[in-house]
C-alpha positions as a printed Julia matrix, in Angstrom:
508×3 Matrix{Float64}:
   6.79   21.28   33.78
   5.83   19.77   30.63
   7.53   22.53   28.69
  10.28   22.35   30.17
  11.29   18.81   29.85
  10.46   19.01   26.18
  13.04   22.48   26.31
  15.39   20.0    27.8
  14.75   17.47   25.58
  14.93   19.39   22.32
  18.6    21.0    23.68
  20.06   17.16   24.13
  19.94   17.84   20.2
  24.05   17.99   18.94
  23.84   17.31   15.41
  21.68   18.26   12.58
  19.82   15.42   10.17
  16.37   15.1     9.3
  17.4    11.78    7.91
  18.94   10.7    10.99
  16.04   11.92   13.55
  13.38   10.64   11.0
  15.01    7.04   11.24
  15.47    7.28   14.6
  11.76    7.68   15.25
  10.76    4.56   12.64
  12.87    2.85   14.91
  11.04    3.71   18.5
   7.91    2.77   16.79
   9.28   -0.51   15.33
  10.4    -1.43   18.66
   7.5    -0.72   20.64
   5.57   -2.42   17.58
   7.54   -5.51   18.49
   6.28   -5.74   22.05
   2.45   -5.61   20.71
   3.42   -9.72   19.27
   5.37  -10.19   22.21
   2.48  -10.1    24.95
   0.45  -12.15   22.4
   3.01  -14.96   22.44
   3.17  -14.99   26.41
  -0.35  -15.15   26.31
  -0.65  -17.94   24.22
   2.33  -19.55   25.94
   5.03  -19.28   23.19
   8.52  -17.54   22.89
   8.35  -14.52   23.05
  12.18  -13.75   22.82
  12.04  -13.81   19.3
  10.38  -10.64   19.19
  11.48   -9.34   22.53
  15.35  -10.06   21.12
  15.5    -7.13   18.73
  13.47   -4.62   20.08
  15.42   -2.93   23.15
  18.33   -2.44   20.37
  15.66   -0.7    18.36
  14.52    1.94   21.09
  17.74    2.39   22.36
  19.09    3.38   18.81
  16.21    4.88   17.85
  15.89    6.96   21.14
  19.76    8.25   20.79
  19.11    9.01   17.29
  16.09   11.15   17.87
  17.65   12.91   20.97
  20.81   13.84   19.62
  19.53   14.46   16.36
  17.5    17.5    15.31
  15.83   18.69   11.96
  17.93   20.9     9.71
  17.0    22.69    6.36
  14.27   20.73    4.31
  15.59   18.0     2.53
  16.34   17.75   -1.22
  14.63   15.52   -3.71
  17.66   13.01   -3.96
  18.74   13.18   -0.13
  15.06   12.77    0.26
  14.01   10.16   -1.8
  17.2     8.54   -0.5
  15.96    8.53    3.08
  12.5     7.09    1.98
  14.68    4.36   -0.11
  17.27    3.5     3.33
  13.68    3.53    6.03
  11.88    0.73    3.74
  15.01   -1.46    4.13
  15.55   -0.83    7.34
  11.79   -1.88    8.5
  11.92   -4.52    6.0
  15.19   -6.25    7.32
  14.27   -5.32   10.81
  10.92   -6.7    10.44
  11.96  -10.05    8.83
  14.02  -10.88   12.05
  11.29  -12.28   14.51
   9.79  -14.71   10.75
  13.64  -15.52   10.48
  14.1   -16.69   14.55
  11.04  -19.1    14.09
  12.6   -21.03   11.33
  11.91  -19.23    7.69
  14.95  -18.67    5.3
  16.75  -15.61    5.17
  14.95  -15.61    1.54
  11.32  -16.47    3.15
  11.61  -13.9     5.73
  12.59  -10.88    4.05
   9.49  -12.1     1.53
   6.68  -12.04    4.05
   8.29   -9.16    5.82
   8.26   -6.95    2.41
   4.66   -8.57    1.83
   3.54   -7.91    5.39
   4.67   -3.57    5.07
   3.62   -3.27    1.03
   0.03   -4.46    2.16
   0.49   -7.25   -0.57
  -0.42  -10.17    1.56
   0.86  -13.0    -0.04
   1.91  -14.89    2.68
   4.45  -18.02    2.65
   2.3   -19.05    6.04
   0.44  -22.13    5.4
   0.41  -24.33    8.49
  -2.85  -23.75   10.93
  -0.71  -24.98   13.43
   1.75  -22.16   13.24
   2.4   -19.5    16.31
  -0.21  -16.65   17.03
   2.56  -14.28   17.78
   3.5   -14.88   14.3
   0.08  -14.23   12.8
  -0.34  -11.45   14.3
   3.12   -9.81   13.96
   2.29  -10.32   10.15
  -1.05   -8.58   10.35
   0.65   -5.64   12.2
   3.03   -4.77    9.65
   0.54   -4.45    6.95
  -1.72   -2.25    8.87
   1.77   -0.43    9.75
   2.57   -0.43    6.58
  -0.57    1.08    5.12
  -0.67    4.49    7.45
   2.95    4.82    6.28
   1.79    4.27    2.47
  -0.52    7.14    2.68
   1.75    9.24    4.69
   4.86    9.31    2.42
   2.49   10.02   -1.07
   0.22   12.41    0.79
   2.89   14.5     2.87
   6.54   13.36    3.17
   7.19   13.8    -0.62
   5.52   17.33   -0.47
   6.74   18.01    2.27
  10.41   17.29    1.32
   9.14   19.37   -2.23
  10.07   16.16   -4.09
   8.35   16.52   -7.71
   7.09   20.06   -6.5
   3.24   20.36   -6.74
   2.28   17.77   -8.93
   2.96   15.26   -6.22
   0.36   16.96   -3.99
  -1.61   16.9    -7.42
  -1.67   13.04   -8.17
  -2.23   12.17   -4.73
  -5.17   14.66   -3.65
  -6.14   14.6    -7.98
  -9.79   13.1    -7.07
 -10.62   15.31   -3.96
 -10.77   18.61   -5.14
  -7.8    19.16   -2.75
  -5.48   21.44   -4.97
  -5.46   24.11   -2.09
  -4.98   21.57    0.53
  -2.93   24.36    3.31
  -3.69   22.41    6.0
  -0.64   22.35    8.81
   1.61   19.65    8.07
   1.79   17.9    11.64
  -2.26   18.9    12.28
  -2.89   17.12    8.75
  -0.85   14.09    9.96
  -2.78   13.86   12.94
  -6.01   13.99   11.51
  -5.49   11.09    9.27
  -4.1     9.14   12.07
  -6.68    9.67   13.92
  -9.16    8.44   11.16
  -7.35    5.34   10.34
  -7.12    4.39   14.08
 -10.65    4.49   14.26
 -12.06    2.79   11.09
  -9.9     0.48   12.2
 -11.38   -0.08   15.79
 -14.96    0.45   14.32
 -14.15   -2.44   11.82
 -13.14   -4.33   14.9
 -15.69   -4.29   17.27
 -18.69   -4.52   14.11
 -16.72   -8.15   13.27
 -17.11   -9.22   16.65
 -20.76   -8.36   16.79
 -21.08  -11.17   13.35
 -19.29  -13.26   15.89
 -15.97  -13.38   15.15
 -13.3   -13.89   17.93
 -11.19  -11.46   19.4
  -7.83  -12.59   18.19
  -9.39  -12.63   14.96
 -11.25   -9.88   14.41
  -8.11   -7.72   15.18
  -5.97   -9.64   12.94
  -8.78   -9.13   10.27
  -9.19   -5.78   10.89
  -5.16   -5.14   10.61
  -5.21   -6.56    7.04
  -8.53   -5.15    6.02
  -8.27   -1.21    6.16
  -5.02   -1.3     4.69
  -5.88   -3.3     1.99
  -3.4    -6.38    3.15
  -5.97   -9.37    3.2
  -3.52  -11.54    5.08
  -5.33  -14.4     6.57
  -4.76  -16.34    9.79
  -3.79  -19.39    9.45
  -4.2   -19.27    5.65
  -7.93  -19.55    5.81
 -10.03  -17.81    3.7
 -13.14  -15.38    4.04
 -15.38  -18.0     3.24
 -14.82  -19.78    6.35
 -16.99  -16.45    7.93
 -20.32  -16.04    8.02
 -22.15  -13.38    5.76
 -22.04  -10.52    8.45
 -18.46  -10.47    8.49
 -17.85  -10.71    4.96
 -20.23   -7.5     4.52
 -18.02   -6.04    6.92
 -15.16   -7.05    5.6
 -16.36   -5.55    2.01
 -17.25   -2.51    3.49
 -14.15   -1.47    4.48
 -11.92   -2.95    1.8
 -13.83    0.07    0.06
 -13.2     2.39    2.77
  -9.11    1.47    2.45
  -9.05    1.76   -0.78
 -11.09    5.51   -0.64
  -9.29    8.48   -0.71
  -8.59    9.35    3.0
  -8.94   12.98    2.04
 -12.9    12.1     1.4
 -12.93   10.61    4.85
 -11.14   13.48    6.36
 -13.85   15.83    4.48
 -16.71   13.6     5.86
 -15.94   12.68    9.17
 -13.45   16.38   10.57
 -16.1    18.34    8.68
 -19.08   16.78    7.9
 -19.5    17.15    4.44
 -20.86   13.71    3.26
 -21.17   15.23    0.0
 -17.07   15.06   -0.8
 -17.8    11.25   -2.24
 -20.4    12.4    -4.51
 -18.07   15.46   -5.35
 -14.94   13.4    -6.16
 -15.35   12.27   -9.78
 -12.45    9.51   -9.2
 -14.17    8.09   -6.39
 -17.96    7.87   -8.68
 -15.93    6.31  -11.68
 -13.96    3.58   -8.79
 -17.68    2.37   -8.14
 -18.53    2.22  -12.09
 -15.65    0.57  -12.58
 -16.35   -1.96   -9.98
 -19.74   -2.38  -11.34
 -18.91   -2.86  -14.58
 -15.67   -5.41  -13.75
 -18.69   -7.48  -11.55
 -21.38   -7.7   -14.47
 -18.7    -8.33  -16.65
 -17.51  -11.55  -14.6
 -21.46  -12.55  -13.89
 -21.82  -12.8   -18.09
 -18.91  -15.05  -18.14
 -19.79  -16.9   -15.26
 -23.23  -17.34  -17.28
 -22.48  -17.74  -20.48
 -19.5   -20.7   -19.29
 -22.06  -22.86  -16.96
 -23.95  -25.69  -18.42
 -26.56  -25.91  -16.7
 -27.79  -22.28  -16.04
 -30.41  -23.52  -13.54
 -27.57  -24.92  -11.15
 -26.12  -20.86  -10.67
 -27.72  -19.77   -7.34
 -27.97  -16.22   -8.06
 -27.76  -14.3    -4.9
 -24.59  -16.32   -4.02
 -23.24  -16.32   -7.58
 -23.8   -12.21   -7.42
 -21.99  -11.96   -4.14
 -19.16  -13.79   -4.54
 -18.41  -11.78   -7.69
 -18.99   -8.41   -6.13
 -16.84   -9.64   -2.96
 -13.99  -10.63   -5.26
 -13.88   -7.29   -7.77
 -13.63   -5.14   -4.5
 -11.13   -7.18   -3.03
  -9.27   -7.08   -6.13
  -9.93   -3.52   -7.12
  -8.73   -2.16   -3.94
  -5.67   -5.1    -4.01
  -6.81   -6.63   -0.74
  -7.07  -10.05   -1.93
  -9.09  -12.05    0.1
 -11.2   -14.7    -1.17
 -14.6   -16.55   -0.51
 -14.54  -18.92   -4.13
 -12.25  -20.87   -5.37
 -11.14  -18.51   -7.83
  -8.78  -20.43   -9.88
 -11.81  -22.75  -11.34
 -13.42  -19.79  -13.35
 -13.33  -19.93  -16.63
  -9.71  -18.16  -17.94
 -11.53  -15.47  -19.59
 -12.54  -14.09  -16.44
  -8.85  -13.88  -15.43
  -8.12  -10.92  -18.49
 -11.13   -8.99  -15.76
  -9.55   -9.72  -13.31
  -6.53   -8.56  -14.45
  -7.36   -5.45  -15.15
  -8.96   -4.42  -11.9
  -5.92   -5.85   -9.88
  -3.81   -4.01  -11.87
  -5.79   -0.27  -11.81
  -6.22   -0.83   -7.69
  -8.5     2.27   -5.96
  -8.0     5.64   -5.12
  -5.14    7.98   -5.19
  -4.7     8.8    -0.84
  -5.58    5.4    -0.48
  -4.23    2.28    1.07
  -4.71    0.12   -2.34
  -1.94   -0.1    -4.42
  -1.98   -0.34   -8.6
  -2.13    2.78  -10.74
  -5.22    4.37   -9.32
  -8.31    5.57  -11.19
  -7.53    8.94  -11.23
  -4.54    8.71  -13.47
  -6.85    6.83  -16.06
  -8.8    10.05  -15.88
  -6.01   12.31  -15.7
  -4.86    9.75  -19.63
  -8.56    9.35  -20.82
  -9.26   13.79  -20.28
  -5.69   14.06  -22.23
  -6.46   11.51  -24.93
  -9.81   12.82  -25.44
  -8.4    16.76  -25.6
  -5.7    15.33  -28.08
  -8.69   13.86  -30.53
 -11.08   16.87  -30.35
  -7.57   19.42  -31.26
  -6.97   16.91  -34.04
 -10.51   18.17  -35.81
 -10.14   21.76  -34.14
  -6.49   22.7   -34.05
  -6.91   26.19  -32.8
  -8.96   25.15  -29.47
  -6.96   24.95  -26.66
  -8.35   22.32  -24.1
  -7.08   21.93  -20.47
  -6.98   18.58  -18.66
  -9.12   18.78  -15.56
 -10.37   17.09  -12.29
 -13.7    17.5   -10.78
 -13.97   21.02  -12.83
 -10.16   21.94  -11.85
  -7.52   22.19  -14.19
  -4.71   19.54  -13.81
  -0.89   21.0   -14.38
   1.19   19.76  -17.11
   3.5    18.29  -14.85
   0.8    16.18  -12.95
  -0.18   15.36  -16.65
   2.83   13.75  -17.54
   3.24   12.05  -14.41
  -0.12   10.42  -14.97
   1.27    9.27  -18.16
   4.8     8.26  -17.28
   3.78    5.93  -13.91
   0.83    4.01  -16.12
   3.72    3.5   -18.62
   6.03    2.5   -16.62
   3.27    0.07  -14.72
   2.9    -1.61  -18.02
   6.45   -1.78  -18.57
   7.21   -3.41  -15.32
   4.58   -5.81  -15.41
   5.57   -6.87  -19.19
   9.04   -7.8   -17.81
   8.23   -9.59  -15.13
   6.28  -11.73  -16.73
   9.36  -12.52  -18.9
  11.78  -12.68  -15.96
   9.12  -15.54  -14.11
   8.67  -17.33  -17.61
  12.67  -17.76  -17.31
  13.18  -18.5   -13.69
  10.22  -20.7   -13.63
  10.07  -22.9   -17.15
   6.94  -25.04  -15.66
   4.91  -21.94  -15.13
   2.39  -21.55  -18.01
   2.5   -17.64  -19.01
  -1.38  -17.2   -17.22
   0.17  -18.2   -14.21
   2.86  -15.67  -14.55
   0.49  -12.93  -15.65
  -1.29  -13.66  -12.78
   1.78  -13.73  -10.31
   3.25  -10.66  -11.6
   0.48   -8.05  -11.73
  -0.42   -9.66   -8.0
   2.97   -8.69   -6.56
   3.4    -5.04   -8.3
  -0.36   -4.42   -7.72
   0.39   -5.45   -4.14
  -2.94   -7.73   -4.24
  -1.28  -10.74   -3.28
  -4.04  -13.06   -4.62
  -3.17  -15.41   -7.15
  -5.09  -15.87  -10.23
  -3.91  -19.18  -10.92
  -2.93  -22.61   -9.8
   0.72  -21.85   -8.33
   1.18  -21.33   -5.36
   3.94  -19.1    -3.94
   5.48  -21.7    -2.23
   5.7   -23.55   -5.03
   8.43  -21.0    -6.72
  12.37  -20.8    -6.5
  14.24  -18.3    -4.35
  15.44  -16.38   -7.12
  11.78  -15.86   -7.96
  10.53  -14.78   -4.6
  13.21  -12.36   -4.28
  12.34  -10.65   -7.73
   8.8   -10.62   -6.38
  10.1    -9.15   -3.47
  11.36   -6.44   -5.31
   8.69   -6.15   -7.14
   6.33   -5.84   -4.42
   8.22   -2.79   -3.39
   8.78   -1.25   -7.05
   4.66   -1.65   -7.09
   4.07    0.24   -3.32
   6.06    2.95   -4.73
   4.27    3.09   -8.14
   7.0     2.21   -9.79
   8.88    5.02  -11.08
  10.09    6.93   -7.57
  11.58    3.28   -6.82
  13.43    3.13  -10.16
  14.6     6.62   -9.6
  17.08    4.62   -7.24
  18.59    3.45  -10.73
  18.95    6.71  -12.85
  22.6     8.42  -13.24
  20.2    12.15  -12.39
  19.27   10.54   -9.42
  22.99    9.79   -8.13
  24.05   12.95   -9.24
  21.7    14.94   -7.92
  22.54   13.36   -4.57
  26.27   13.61   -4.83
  25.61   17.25   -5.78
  23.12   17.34   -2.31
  26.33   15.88   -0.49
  28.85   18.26   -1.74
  26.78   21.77   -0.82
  25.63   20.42    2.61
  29.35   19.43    3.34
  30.3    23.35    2.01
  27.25   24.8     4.15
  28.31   23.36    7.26
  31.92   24.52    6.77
  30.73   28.31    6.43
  28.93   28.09    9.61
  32.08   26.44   11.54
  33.89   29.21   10.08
């Protein structure tokens, strides 16, 4: 019986799209998303129409779509990277409707929803009185948008053979995964599966330290997927010790490759993490970036007796792993350390994690990918005849995942350079710290500030650059510019002119 309803289902189909059918299905899951904040507001005796208002338009679309819709040839780069371009907007926009019915700006909503599904966090919600509903619609589309994160780099783009194998290559780069064969929809399901329940383990553990339900969950939304929105704009020093561990623990965990946890948890080899020479050098990194902050820390204090060291030690380590894997949550008051802990900080906002991960930045394995190059460039330069590859955990890395390595930390650089300029304009009181700080935060997707301004605090014009900025950074950069290119159009007008020819030849 089964069968045969999904028979009759799949024959509804008229038209051929995989753009149409995919967007039809973000769609369903956006409006049955919308009912999760819905029940919450009932509960806690709010209106709940102003999530309930959008979302039977959104299944009934989505469900026509997806009906009438079926898959057709796989999709080129352009119409491909197209589709991936339109779905964003669509969830953002979409998304931004239930912050817009309970009184932000147009400009204010479309922030915190593009903050909320980029897992940057930065949040424009500052008043403890404000509605649950909305606190935890905002915590749902980061852990919503962190699944879809690791999705689209892991197996949309491959799948749609955008950048042929080197995509497959930077994203799978630290976990010996070059002959990842895995079915496509098995592979999907899998990391689903994994993410679903790190997230409910994360859950329950918080509520064991104590933490409330409505909490924890929240939490646990903007933990694994590296969000670190906060209800009510609190901070994690408001929890005890227990759930900050917690909390620490699997900030790591979202900003690990999920590959690892795949290898360690669907087949029992623990010994993937030890294996993966990205994810060793994310935990040197992170030790280094921590004793690196405790010397300034030291050497900038008075009165060295006053430093309580098993608080001073945790706070640092708490704060490099929240920054490393561009969480952003916060147990100090950060923006009293001395400035020259800032450059640190910096730095490990702006490398993030792992590649397959949740975090955002430009990922330690393209610094090895760039350091194994550079270092192969020097040796040739005293033995010109040797020929050196560039390789990953003992595998050799393709040229063109070698130059993508080196065009996307480029390119980070680039960005970040100019928007530092563009805030310094927008914003002549901000001091150029402050827009260091504001600017790696947002393309980074960390969404915690290094300085004294507060987002708030900033023009529209400014929060909608960030905005876009915050979505330039979730796609690392340069597949979101590739919006701008003339190859790009071209390509796609080119896309538009042979599918329009194929579909005559089969009318014919």
């Amino acid at each position: 019986m089964l069968n045969a309803l999904r028979l009759r289902i799949k024959n509804m189909a008229r038209w051929e799209s995989n753009a149409v059918k995919l967007l039809g299905l973000i769609e369903i899951v956006l409006g049955i998303a919308l009912l999760a904040p819905a029940v919450v507001a009932l509960f806690h005796n709010e209106d709940p129409m102003v999530f309930i208002f959008p979302a039977p338009i959104l299944l009934i679309l989505g469900t026509v779509q997806y009906l009438l819709f079926k898959s057709g040839e796989t999709i080129k780069p352009a119409g491909g990277l197209l589709m991936i371009f339109v779905a964003w907007w669509i969830v953002f926009a979409v998304s931004s409707i239930p912050f817009y019915l309970s009184g932000f700006s147009a400009v204010d909503s479309l922030f915190e929803s593009v903050s909320g599904f980029t897992t940057t966090g930065t949040s424009l919600i500052t008043d403890a009185s404000a509605s649950y509903s909305i606190f935890f619609w905002g915590a749902i589309t980061q852990w919503a948008g962190g699944i879809a994160i690791v999705l689209i780099f892991m197996f949309l783009l491959p799948m749609m053979g955008i950048g042929g194998k080197s995509f497959v290559n930077n994203e799978l780069a630290g976990s010996e995964t070059y002959n990842f064969s895995m079915r496509i929809k098995t592979t999907v399901k899998n990391f689903i599966s994994i993410y679903v329940l790190l997230s409910v383990l994360e859950a329950v553990l918080l509520m064991i330290t104590g933490v409330g339900l409505f909490e924890s969950v929240t939490m646990m939304f903007s933990t694994i997927s590296t969000g670190g929105f906060m209800v009510a704009g609190g901070s994690m020093a408001d929890y005890p010790f227990a759930a900050q561990f917690v909390v620490l623990v699997f900030m790591f965990l979202g900003g690990t490759n999920f590959y690892l946890h795949y290898r360690a948890l669907n087949k029992r080899d623990f010994s993937a993490y030890r294996a993966s020479q990205e994810f060793i050098w994310t935990v040197i990194l992170f030790i280094i970036a921590t004793v690196g902050l405790l010397v300034m820390l030291v050497m900038n204090t008075d009165d060295i007796s006053a430093i309580d060291p098993g608080s001073t030690i945790w706070n640092t380590l708490f704060t490099v792993v929240s920054m490393g894997t561009t969480t952003g949550y916060m147990i100090v008051d950060q923006p009293v350390w001395p400035l020259a802990t800032y450059v640190i900080l910096w730095i490990v906002m702006l490398l993030g994690s792992m590649s397959g991960s949740t975090s955002g930045g430009i990922k330690i394995y393209r610094l090895l990918i760039l350091w194994s190059y550079i270092s192969n460039g020097i040796y040739k330069m005293f033995h010109p005849r040797s020929v050196m590859d560039v390789k990953m955990n003992g595998h050799v890395v393709n040229s063109d995942a070698v130059v993508s390595a080196v065009v996307v930390v480029v390119m980070f650089i680039a960005v970040v350079i100019f928007s530092i300029i563009f805030l310094l304009i927008s914003e002549p009181g901000m001091t150029i710290s402050e827009s260091i700080g504001l600017s790696i935060s947002a393309i980074s997707n960390t969404g915690m500030n290094t300085g004294s301004v507060t987002i708030q605090e900033i023009s529209s014009i400014s929060k909608v650059f960030l905005t876009f900025m915050m979505w330039v950074g979730r796609l690392e950069v340069v597949i979101a510019l590739l919006l701008f290119t003339r190859t790009f159009w071209s390509d796609l007008i080119m896309d538009l002119k042979g599918n329009r020819r194929s579909a005559k030849g089969r009318g014919g």
